[in-house]
C-alpha positions in Angstrom: 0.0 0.0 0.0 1.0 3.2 -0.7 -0.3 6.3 1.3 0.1 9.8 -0.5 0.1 13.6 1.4 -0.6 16.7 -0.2 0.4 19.9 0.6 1.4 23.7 -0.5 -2.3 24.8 -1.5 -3.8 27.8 -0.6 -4.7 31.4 -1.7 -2.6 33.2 -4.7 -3.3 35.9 -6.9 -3.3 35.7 -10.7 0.2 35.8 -12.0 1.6 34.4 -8.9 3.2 30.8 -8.2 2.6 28.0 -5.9 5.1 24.6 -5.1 2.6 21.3 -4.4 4.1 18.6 -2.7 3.6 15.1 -2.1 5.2 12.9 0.2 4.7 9.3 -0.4 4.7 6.8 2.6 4.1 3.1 2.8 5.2 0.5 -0.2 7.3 3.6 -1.6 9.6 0.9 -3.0 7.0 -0.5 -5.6 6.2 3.2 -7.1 6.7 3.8 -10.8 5.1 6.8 -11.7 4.1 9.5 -10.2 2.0 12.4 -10.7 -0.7 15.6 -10.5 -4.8 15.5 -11.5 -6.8 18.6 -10.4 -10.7 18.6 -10.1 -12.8 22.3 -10.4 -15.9 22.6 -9.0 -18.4 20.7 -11.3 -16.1 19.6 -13.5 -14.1 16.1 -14.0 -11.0 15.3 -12.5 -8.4 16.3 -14.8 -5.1 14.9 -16.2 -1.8 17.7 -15.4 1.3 16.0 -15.3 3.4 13.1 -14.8 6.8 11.7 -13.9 8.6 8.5 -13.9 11.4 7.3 -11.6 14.1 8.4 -14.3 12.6 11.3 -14.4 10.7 11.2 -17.8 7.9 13.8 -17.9 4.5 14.3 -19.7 2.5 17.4 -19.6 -1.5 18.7 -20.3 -1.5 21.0 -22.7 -3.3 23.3 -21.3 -0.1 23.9 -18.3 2.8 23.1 -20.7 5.6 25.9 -20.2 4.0 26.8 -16.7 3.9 23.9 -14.8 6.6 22.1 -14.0 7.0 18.5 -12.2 10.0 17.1 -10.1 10.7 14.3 -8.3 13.3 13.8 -5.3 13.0 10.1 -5.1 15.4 10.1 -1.7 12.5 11.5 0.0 9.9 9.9 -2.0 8.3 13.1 -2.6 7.1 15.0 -6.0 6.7 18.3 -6.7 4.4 20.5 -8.9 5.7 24.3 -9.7 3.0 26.3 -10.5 3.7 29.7 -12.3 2.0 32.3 -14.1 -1.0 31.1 -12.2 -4.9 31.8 -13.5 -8.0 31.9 -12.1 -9.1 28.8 -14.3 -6.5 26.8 -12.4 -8.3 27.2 -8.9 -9.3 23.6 -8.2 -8.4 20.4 -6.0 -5.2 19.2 -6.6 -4.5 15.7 -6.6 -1.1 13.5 -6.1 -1.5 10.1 -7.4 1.2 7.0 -8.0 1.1 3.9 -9.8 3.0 1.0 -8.9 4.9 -2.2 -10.6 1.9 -3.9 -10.2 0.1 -1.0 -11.8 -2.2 0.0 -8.5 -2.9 3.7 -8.4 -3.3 5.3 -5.3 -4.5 9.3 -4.7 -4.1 11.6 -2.1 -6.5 13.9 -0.3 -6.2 16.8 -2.7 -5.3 20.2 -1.6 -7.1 23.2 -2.6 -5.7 26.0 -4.7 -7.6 29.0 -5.3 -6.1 31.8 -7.8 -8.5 34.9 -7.6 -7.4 38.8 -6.7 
């Protein structure tokens, strides 16, 4: 099993930046990939990015060139830089990892909210 905390959420203005982390805890041995989904109000959980343990990375289009996703696999821990932040990306944010035996596992979700 493999137990995933969010954190770094919170209030920012538009233009501004925000760091997301995610410690990973548990079977952190098994974990492949790792990565971020987001969820607005009334809309579907949504793909953002992802990261593999050599550090092989795939973006949404929609955050390509702002968003960037790291990995420090010593702490077992990933990373979402947020920058040039809009009021469209206020939602839940959502650390998930998939094993070697392809399980996925999500976090809590932490809440970012971009408004002025």
């Amino acid at each position: 099993q493999v137990q995933l905390v969010e954190s770094g959420g919170g209030l920012v203005q538009p233009g501004g930046s925000l760091r997301l982390s995610c410690a990973a805890s548990g079977s952190i041995f098994s974990i492949n990939t790792m990565g971020w989904h987001r969820q607005a109000p009334g809309k579907q959980r949504e793909f953002m990015a992802t990261i593999t343990t050599s550090s092989s990375t795939n973006y949404a289009d929609s955050v390509k060139g702002r968003f960037t996703i790291s990995r420090d696999n010593a702490k077992s821990t990933v990373y979402l830089q947020m920058n040039s932040l809009k009021p469209e990306d206020t939602a839940v944010y959502y650390c998930n990892a998939v094993d070697i035996w392809h399980k996925l596992s999500w976090g809590q979700g932490t809440q970012v909210t971009v408004s002025s």
